[in-house]
N, C-alpha and C positions, 0 to 999 in steps of 0.2 A: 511600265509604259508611261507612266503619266509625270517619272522624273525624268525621262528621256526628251519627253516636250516640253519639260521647263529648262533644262540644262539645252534645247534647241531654242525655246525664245528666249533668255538666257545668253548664248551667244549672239543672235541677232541684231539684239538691243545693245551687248559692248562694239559688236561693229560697226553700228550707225552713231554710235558718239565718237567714237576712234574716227572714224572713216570723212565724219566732215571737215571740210577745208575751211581753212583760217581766211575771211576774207575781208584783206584790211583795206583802209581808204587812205592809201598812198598819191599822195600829192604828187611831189618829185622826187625823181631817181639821180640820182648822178653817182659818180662811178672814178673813185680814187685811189690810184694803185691797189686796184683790184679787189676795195673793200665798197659794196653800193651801200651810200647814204639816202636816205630820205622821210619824209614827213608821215608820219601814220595819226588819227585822229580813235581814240580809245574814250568812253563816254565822255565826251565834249571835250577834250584834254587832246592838246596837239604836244607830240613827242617826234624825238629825232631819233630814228635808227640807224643802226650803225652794225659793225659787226659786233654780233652776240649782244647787245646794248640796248637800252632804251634812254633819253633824258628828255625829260619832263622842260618842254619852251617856256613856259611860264608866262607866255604874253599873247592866250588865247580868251577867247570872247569870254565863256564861263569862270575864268579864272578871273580875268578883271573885273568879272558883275562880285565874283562874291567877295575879293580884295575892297572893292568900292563897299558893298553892304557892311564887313566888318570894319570899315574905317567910320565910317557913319554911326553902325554902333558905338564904337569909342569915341567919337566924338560926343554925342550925347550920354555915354556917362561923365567922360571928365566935367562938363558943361554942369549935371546933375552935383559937384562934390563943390 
């Protein structure tokens, strides 16, 4: 009996990870020959979807703070030599 109710929570627990929906922050949609493009936001990193795709914009907030931070450290090592 008591492997019956683990094999029952057990399944429960695979269907509530399976079962949650992907819920991304889609900016804009647009829609080009039939393939829909648009902006999705994945920890602080803005990407362009596409079909089957993702590419990395590379010219979001997070991504320029820490370009700016390691340019800063490079500049104060060469400065240090």
């Amino acid at each position: 009996m008591a492997i019956i109710k683990k094999i029952i929570l057990l399944t429960l627990t695979a269907l509530m990870v399976v079962g949650c929906d992907y819920n991304s922050n889609s900016n804009i949609d647009t829609k080009t020959e039939g393939v829909v493009y648009g902006t999705i936001i994945i920890d602080s990193c803005e990407y362009i979807r596409g079909k089957d795709k993702l590419a990395h914009k590379g010219n979001c907030r997070f991504c320029k703070e820490r370009r700016q931070k390691e340019l800063e450290e490079l500049v104060i090592k060469l400065k240090e030599k």
